[in-house]
C-alpha positions in Angstrom: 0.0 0.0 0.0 1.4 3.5 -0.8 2.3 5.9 2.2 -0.4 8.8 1.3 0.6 10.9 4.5 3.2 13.4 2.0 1.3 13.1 -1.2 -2.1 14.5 -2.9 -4.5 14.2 -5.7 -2.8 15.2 -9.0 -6.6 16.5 -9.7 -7.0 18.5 -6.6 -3.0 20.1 -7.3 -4.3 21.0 -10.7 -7.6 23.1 -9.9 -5.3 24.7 -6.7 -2.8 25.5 -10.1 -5.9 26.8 -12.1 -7.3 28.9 -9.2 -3.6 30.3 -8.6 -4.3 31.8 -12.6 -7.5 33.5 -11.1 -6.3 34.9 -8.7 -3.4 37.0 -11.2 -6.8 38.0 -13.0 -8.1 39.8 -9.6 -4.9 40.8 -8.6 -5.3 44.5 -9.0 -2.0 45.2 -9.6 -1.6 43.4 -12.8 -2.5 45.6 -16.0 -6.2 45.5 -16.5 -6.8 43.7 -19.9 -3.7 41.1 -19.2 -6.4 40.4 -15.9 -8.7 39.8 -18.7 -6.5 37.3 -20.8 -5.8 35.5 -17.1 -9.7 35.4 -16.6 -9.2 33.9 -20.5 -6.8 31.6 -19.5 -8.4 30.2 -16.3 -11.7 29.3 -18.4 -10.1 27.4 -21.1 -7.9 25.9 -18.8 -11.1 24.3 -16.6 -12.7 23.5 -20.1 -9.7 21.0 -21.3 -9.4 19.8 -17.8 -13.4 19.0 -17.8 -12.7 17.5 -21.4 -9.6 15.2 -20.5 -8.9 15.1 -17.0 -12.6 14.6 -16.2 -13.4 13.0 -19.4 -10.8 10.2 -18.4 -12.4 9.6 -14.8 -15.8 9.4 -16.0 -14.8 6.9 -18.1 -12.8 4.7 -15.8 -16.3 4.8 -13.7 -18.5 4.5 -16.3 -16.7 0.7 -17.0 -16.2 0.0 -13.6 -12.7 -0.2 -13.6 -11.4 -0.4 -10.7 -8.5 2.1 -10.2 -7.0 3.3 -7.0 -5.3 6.6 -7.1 -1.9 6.1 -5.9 -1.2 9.6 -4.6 -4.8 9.6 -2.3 -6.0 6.1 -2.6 -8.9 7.4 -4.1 -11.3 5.8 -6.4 -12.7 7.1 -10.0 -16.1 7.7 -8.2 -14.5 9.6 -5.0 -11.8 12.0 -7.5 -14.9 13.1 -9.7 -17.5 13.8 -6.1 -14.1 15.8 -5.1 -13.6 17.6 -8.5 -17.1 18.4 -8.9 -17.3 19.8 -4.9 -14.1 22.0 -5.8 -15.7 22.8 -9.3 -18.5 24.8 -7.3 -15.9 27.0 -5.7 -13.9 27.7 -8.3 -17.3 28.7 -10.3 -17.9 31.2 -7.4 -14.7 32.5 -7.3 -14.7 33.2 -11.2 -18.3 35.1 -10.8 -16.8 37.3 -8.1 -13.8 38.1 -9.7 -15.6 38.6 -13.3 -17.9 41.3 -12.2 -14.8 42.7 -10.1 -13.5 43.1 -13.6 -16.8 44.3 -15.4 -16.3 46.9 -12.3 -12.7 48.0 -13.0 -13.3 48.3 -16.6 -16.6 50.3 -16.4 -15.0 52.6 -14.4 -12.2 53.0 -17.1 -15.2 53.3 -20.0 -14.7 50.0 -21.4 -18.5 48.2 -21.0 -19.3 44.6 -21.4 -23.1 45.6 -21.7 -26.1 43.2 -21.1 -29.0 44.1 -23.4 -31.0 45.8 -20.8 -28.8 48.4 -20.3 -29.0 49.9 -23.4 -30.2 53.1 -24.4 -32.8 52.8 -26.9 -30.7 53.6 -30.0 -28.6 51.3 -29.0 -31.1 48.5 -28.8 -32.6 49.4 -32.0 -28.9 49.3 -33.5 -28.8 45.7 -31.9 -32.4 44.8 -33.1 -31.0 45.4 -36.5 -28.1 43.4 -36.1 -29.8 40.1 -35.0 -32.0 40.5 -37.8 -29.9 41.0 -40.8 -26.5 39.4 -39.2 -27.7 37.2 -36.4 -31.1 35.2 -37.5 -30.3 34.5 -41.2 -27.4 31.8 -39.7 -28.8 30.7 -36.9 -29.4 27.0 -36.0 -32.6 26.3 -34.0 -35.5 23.6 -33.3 -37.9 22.9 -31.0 -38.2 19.5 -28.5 -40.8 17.5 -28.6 -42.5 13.6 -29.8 -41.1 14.3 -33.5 -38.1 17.0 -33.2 -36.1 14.7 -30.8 -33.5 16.5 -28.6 -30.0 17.5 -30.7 -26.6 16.6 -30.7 -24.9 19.5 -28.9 -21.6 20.2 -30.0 -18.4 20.6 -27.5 -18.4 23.8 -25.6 -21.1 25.4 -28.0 -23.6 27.8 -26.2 -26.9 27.3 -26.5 -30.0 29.7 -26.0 -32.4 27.9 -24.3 -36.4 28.6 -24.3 -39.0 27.4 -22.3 -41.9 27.7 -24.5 -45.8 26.7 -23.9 -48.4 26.6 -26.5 -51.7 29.0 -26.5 -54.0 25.7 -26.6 -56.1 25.4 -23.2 -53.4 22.6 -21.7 -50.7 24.7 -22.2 -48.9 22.1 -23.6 -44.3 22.9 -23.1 -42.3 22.7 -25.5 -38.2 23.4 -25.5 -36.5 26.0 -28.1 -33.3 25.1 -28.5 -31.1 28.2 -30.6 -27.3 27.3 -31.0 -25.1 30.5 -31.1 -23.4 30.9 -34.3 -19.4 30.4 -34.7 -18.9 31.9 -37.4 -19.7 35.6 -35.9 -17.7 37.4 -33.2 -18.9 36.5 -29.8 -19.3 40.4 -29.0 -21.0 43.3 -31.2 -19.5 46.6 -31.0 -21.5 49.4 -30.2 -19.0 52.2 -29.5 -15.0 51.5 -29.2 -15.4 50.1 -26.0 -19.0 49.0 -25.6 -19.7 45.7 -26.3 -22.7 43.3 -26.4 -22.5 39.3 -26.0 -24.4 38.2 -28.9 -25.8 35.1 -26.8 -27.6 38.3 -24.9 -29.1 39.5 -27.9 -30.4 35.9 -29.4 -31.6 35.4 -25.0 -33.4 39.1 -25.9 -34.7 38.6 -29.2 -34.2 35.0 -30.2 -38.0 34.1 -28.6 -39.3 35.7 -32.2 -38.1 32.9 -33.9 -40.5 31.0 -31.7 -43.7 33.5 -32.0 -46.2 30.6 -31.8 -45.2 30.0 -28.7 -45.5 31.8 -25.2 -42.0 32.0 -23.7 -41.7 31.1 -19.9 -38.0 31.3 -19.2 -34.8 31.4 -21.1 -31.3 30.2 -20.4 -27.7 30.8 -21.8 -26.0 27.0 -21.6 -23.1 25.5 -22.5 -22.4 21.2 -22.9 -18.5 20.0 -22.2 -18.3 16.4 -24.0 -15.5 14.0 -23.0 -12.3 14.9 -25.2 -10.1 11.6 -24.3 -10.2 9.7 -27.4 -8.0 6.5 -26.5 -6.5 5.8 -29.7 -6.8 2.0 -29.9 -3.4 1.0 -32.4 -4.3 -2.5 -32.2 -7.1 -1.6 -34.5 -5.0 -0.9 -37.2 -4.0 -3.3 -39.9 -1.1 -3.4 -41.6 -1.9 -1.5 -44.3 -4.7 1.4 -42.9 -3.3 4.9 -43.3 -2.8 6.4 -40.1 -3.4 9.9 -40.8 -7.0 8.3 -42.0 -7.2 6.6 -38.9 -6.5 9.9 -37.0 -9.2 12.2 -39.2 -11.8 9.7 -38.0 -11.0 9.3 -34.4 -10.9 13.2 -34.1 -14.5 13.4 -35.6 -15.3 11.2 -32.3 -14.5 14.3 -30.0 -17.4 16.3 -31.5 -20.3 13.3 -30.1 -18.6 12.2 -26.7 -20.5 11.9 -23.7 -21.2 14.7 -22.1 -19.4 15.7 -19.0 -20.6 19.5 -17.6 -23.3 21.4 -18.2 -22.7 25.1 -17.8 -26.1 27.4 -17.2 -26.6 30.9 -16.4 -28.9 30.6 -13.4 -30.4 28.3 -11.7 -33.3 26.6 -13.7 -36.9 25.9 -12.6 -37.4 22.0 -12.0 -38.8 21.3 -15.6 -35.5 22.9 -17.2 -33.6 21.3 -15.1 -35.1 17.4 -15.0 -35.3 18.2 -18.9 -31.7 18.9 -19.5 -30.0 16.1 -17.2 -32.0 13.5 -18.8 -31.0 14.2 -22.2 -27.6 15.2 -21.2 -27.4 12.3 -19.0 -25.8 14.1 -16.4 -26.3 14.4 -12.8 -27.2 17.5 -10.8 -23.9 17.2 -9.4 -22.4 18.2 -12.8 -24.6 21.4 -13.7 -22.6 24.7 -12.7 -24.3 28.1 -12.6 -22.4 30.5 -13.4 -23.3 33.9 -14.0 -20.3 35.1 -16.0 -19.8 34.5 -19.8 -19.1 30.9 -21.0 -16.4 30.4 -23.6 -14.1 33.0 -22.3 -11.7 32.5 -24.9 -13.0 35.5 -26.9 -11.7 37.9 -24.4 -8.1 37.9 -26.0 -10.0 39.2 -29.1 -11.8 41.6 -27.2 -8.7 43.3 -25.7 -7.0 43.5 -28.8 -10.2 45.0 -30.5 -10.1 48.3 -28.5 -8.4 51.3 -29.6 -4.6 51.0 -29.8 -4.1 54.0 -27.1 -6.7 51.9 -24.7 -4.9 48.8 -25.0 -1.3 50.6 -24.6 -2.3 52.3 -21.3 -4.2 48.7 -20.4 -1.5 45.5 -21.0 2.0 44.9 -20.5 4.5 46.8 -22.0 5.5 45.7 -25.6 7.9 43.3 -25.6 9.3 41.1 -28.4 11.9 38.4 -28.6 15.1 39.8 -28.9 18.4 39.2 -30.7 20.6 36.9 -28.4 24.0 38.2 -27.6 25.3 34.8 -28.6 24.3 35.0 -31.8 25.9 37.1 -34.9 23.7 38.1 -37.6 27.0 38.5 -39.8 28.3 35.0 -39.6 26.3 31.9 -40.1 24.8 30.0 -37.6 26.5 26.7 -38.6 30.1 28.5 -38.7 29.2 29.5 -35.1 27.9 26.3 -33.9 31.0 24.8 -34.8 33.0 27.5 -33.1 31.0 27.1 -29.7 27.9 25.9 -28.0 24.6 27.8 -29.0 21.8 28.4 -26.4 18.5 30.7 -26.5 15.6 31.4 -24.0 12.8 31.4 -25.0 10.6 34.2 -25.0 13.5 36.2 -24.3 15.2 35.5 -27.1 14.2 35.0 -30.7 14.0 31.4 -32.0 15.6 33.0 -35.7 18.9 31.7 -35.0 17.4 27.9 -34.8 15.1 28.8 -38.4 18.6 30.4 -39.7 20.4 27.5 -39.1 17.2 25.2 -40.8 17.4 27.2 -43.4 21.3 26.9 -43.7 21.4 23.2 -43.9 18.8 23.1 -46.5 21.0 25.1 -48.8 24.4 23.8 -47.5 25.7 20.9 -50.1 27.6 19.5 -47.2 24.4 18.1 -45.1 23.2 15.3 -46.3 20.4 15.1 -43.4 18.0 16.9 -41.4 15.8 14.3 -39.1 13.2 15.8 -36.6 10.9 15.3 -33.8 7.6 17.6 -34.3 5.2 17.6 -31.7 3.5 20.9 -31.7 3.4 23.2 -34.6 2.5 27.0 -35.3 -0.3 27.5 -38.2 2.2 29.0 -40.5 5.1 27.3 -39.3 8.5 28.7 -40.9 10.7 25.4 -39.5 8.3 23.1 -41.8 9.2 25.4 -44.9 12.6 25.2 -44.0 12.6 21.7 -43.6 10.4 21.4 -47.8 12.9 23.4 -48.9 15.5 21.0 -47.6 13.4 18.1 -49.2 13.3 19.9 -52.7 17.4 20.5 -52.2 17.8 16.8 -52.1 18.6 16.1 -48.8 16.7 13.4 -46.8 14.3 14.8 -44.1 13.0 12.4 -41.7 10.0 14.0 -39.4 8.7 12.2 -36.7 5.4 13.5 -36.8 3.2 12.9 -33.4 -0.6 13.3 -35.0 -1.7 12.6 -31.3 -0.8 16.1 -29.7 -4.2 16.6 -28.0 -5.9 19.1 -30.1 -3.0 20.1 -32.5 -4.0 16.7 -34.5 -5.2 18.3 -37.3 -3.1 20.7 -37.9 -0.2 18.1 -37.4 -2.3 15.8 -40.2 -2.0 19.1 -42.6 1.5 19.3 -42.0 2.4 15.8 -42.6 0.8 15.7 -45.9 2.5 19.0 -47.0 6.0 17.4 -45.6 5.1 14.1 -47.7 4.0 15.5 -50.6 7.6 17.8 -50.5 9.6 14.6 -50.2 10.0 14.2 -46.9 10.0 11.2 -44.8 7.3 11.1 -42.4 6.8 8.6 -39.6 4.4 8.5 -36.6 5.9 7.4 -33.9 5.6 4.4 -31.7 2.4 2.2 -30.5 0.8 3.1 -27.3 3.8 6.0 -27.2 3.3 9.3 -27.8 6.5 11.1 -28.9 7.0 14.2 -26.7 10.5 14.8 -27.4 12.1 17.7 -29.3 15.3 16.6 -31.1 16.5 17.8 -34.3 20.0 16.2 -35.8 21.8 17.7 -38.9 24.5 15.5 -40.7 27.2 17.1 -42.3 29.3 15.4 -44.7 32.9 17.2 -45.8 36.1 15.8 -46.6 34.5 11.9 -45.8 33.9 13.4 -42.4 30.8 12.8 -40.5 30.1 15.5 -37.8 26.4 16.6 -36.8 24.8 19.5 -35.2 22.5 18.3 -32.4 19.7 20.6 -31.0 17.7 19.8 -28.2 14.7 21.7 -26.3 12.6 22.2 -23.7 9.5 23.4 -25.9 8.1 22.1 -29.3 8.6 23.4 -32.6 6.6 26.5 -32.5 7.4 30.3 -33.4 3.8 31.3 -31.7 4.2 29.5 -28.3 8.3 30.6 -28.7 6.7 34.2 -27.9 4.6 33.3 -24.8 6.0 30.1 -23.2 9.3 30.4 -21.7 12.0 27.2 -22.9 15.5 26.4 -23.8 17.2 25.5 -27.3 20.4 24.0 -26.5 22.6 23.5 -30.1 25.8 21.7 -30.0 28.9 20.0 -32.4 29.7 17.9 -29.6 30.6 14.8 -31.2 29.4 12.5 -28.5 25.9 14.1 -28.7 25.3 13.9 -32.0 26.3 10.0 -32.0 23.8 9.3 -29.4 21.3 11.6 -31.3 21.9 9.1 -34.5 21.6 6.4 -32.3 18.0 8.0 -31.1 16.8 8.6 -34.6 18.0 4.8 -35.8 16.1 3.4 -32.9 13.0 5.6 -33.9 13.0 4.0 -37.6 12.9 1.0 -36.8 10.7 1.2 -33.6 13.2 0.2 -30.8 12.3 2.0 -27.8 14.8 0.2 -25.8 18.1 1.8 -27.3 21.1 2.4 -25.1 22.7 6.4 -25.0 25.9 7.3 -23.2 24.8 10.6 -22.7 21.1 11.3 -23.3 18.6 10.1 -21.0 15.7 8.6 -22.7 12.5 7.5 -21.7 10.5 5.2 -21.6 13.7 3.3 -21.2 16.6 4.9 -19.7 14.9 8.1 -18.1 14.4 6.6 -15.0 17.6 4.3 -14.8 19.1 7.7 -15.4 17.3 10.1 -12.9 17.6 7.2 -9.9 21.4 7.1 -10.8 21.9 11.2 -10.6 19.4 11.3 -7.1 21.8 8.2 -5.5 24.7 10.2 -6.2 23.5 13.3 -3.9 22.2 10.6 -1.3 25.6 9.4 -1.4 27.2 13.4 -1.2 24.5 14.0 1.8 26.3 11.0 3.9 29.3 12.6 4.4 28.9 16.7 4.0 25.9 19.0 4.3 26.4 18.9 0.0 23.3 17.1 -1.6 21.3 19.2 -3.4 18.6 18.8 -6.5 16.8 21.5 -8.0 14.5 20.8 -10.4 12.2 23.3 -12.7 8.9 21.5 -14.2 5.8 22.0 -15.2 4.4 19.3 -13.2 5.5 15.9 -10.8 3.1 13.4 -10.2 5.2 10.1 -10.9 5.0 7.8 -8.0 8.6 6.3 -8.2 10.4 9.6 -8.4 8.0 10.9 -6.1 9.4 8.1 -3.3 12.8 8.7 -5.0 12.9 12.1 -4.0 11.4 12.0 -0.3 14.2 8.7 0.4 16.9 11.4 -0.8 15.3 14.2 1.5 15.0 11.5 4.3 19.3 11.1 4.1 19.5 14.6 3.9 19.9 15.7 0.4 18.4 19.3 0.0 15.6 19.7 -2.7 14.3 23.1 -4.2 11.2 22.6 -6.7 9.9 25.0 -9.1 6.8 23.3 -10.1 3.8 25.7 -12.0 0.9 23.0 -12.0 0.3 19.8 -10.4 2.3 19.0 -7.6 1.5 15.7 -6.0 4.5 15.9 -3.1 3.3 17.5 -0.1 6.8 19.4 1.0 7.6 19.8 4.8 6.1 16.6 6.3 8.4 15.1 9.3 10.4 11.9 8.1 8.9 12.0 4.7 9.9 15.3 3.3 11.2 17.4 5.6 14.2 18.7 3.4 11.8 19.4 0.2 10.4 22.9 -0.8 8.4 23.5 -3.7 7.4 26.9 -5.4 5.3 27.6 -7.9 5.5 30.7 -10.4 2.4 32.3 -12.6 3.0 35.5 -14.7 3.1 37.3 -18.0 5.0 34.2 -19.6 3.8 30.2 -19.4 6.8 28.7 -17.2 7.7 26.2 -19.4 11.4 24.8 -18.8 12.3 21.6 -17.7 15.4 22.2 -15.9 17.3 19.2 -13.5 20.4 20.1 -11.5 22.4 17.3 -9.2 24.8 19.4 -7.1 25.8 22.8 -5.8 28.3 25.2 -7.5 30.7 24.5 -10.6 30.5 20.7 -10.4 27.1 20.1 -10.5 25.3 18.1 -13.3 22.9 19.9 -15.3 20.3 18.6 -17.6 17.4 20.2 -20.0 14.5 17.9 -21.4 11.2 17.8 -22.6 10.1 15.2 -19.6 8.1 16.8 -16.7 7.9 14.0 -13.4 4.4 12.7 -14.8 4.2 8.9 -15.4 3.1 9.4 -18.9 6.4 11.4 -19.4 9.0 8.8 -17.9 7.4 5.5 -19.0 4.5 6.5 -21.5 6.1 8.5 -23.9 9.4 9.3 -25.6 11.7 12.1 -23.8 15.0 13.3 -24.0 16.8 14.4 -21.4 20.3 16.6 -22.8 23.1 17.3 -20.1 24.9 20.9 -20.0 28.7 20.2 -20.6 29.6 23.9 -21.4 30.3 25.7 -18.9 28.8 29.2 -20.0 25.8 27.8 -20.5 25.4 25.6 -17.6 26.5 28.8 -15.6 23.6 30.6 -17.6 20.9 28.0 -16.7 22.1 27.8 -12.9 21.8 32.1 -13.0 18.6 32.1 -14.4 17.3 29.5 -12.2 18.7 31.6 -9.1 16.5 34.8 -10.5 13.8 32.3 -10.6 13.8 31.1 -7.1 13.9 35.0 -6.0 11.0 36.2 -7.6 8.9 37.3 -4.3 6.0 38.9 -6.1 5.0 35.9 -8.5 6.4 33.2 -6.9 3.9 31.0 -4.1 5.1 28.2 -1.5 3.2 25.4 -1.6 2.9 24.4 2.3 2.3 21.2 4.3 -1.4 21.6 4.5 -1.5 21.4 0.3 -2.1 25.0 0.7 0.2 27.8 -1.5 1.3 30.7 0.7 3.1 34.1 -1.1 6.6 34.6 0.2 7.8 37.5 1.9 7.9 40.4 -0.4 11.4 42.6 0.3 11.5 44.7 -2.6 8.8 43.5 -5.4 11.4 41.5 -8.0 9.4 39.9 -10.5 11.8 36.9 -12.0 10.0 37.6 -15.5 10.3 41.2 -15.6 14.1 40.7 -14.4 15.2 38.3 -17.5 13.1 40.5 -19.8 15.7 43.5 -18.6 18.3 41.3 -19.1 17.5 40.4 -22.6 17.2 43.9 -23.9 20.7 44.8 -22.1 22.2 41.7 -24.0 20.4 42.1 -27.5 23.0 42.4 -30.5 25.9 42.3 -27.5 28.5 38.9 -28.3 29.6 37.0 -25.4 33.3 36.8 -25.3 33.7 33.3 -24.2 37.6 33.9 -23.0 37.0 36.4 -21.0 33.6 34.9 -20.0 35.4 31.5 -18.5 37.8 33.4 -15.8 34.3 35.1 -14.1 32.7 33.0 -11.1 29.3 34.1 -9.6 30.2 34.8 -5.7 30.0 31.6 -4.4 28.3 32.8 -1.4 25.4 34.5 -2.8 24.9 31.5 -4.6 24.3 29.3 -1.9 22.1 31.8 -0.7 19.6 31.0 -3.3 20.2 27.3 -3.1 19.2 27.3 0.5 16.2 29.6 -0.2 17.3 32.4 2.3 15.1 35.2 0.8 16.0 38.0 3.1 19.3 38.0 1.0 18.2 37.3 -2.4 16.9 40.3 -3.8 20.4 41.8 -4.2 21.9 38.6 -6.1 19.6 39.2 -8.4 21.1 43.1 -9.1 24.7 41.2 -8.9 23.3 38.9 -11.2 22.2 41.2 -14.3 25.8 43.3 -13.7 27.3 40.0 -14.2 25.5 39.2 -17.5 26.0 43.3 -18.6 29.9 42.8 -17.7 30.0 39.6 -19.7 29.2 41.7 -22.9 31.0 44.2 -24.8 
């Protein structure tokens, strides 16, 4: 039986992770609008977590499976009465803290309207508008013995009617009117007056019905299950898997239903009507009086006038050059003159499409061979990579169509890459492929070298802007063997290959991560000098969960930066007494995946795709890259010092599964900090020379290691001088 006593739900963590994003969108210090895209990002967030997380548990109940969870000991049945309990809080919380907003911004004469509290000019204006824009599209029916309740689509919203009939029995009837995706969710009646168009078809959506008597009406929105287990055995040999794929993401539109969303509280007859032919229990109706669908908010904001939305959001940033980088010299000729690195959204991800671009021009590659997980819409590394095909050079893309909701956009893609020339495979059964590797071969004077780059983050210019990752690029001869090796393994389906320097999962990953956490249990035995700090989006993995409460137990010191779920309760006596975990939420997604092993110049660093989840380290493909360059493994350990001394962003989770804020000395946002030091560095070259005889203060360092935070503020200043005095 697992010890539960310094563990939690990974379910629970994840909804205390969402409500820390709702509470930057009250947070009245944050810039009003970018409160609005947090609002934004809460929503969506609680809609893919009803669609997966939730659609996943439902089905595990629904078949009577019987699965314990091994972090609470919690069946299907009690996770989904605790979700749906949490669910209602959350739901409150998001009503208080939208009409907080719909406060804020009234009193800045921006106006989300409801259609009441219009002036009559401006109803008439929206009269006109639902019935020359609005009513023409619309899709609607009534319920009853021949018109047989619909099939409601994911997430659409739906005006409800309760209707009754002017015979002497009053006979009820339902109107059902689905609100259009093809128009804006919002109509503008001034620059910053708007009007939900689901509030004009609730005002004037009943004259559709006008044989009817209308008795009620409701805004509603239907979640459907979103986990589509992709059965491989199903396959035969010779079915095309991209087919396969089309037809399984048609599935996600007719799932079972999993939430019902409604705008007040319905009268019995609504209510009995719905949850039968939702079949849905009470349980999983939330009321909620702010807007459904929250992801048009992001077009709202950037729909104002440009003076509104300047004095409103962050100031403008954009990736900038990095000082490691020179736009004069190629980025091949520089890759074989030194380790490359970027940070993401710091930096620019150019230098990685430059040096794409490069190798599909340069008659000395002979191959370019990829891992593509996620991809922008318009994605410049897949043109790069055509162009290499139609250059003659063999591409090889490992193409994962199962990236939850990218699949079709990956399916496009693949085509386009096939129908250039380029190899494409799919990846593995009953494995996804989460890793992001990309291995040039070069072939001069019948000498094989490769350029090797590894990352934290997919393939994607968008999300390069807004999620924050690393792009390590080497030469390093040793690398780009074991990346060959990787790529061999992945064409012929062996997911048991050996590497002598990248850990890979789901084979080696773990064999790797027990071996680095013995070594600091080992350190702890005789000195006060095992440490791990680790940087993740998320830990839930059982083993490595008990792996790293055995090393705290011997003494080894562990710092965790973890943004979302976090199933290790920190602080419990004889469990984890040596563990503290932090979590940070701003402007940027936090991203990285950042391992360290050891304090100070020895210590081993790695960078990988792989968060602590079980899926990562034994259900899909990572890859795990270690830091031999001493710049840039100084680099990573600086910036993951600035990040442990954020006090404004940063939260500590506690022993109670609570997250606390830490004390706040002088307001240092980590974010804010590396975007400073990005614009100091842009177009600046590093001189690596000089670079290697500079140390960080070794005491200041350990500082931040040990989490003293009445010190760090001012490492942080000694920090950015030292990356300004690096340049010249």
């Amino acid at each position: 039986m697992n010890d539960i006593s310094f563990t939690q739900n990974r379910e629970l963590s994840w909804l205390k992770f969402n409500e820390r994003v709702l509470e930057e969108a009250a947070d009245k210090d944050v810039e009003l609008f970018e409160r609005l895209k947090f609002f934004s990002i809460f929503d969506t967030n609680f809609e893919e977590f009803f669609m997966v997380r939730v659609g996943s548990l439902t089905d595990i109940n629904d078949m009577k499976k019987k699965v314990i969870d091994n972090k609470s000991l919690m069946s299907a049945k009690e996770q989904l009465d605790c979700i749906m309990d949490h669910s209602k809080l959350l739901y409150e919380k998001k009503d208080s803290v939208y009409e907080d907003l719909r406060q804020d911004l009234k009193k800045e004469n921006v106006t989300i309207c409801k259609v009441e509290d219009l002036d009559d000019k401006e109803k008439r204006l929206v009269y006109y508008y639902f019935n020359s824009t609005i009513a023409p599209i619309l899709s609607f029916q009534i319920v009853d013995r021949v018109h047989p309740f619909p099939q409601i689509p994911n997430l659409a919203i739906v005006v409800l009617f309760q209707l009754s009939s002017d015979s002497k029995n009053k006979k009820q009837f339902m109107g059902l009117i689905q609100v259009p995706d093809k128009l804006k969710r919002y109509v503008k009646l001034s620059d910053t007056r708007v009007v939900l168009i689901e509030d004009i078809i609730r005002e004037f959506g009943q004259e559709i019905f006008d044989n009817y008597n209308c008795e009620s009406k409701y805004i509603l929105s239907v979640t459907r299950n979103a986990d589509i287990e992709y059965d491989d055995e199903d396959l035969e040999f010779d079915d095309d898997y991209r087919s396969y794929m089309k037809k399984m993401i048609k599935l996600r539109k007719r799932l079972r239903p999993v939430r019902l969303e409604i705008n007040e509280f319905p009268n019995e007859d609504t209510k009995e009507f719905l949850l039968k032919n939702l079949n849905l229990t009470e349980h999983r109706m939330f009321v909620t009086k702010s807007p459904m669908r929250c992801g048009f908010l992001f077009d709202l904001v950037y729909d104002m006038p440009k003076d509104v939305i300047q004095k409103y959001t962050y100031e403008d940033f954009s990736p900038q050059d990095s000082s490691m980088f020179s736009k004069e010299k190629s980025v091949i000729e520089q890759v074989y003159d030194r380790d490359l690195f970027l940070s993401f959204p710091y930096e620019s991800i150019d230098p990685f499409i430059r040096l794409l671009n490069e190798a599909a021009e340069d008659e000395s590659v002979v191959s370019i061979k990829i891992t593509i997980y996620r991809l922008a819409k318009d994605s410049e590394i897949t043109k790069a990579l055509i162009k290499a095909a139609e250059n003659g050079k063999e591409v090889v893309v490992l193409m994962e169509l199962r990236a939850r909701f990218d699949e079709e956009n990956n399916i496009l893609w693949s085509s386009r890459l096939e129908n250039a020339g380029c190899r494409i495979i799919y990846g593995f059964d009953h494995y996804k492929c989460h890793s992001k590797v990309c291995l040039i071969t070069k072939i001069k004077d019948d000498k094989i070298s490769y350029i090797t780059q590894i990352g934290t983050g997919n393939y994607n210019e968008k999300t390069s802007k807004l999620y924050t990752d690393f792009s390590y690029m080497t030469t390093r001869q040793e690398i780009g063997e074991d990346a060959k090796e990787l790529f061999d393994n992945f064409l012929i389906g062996n997911l048991n290959g050996e590497y002598k320097h990248l850990m890979v999962s789901p084979h080696s990953m773990q064999i790797g991560l027990d071996k680095l956490i013995d070594e600091q249990i080992e350190k702890a035995k005789f000195s006060d000098d095992g440490y791990i700090r680790l940087k993740m989006n998320s830990i839930s993995d059982r083993k490595l969960i008990d792996k790293l409460s055995k090393a705290s137990c011997k003494g080894v010191k562990i710092d965790l930066l973890v943004r979302g779920i976090c199933c290790i309760v920190p602080g419990v006596k004889d469990k984890t007494e040596n563990i503290n975990v932090y979590q940070v939420v701003g402007r940027f997604l936090e991203h990285h995946r950042v391992y360290q092993f050891g304090k100070g110049e020895n210590c081993k660093v790695y960078i990988s795709s792989a968060d602590f989840m079980t899926r990562n380290i034994r259900k899909r493909v990572e890859v795990a890259v270690p830091i031999y360059d001493d710049f840039i493994k100084r680099r990573i350990l600086n910036f993951m010092d600035i990040m442990f001394a954020d006090d404004v962003k940063i939260r500590k989770l506690n022993t109670d599964k609570t997250y606390s804020k830490v004390e706040n000395n002088e307001g240092k946002i980590a974010q804010e900090v590396l975007i400073d030091m990005a614009k100091q560095n842009s177009n600046k070259k590093v001189n690596i020379a000089d670079e290697n005889n500079r140390v960080i203060n070794s005491n200041s360092k350990e500082n931040i290691q040990n989490n003293d935070y009445s010190k760090k503020i001012s490492l942080i200043d000694r920090i950015k001088n030292f990356f300004k005095n690096l340049t010249h």
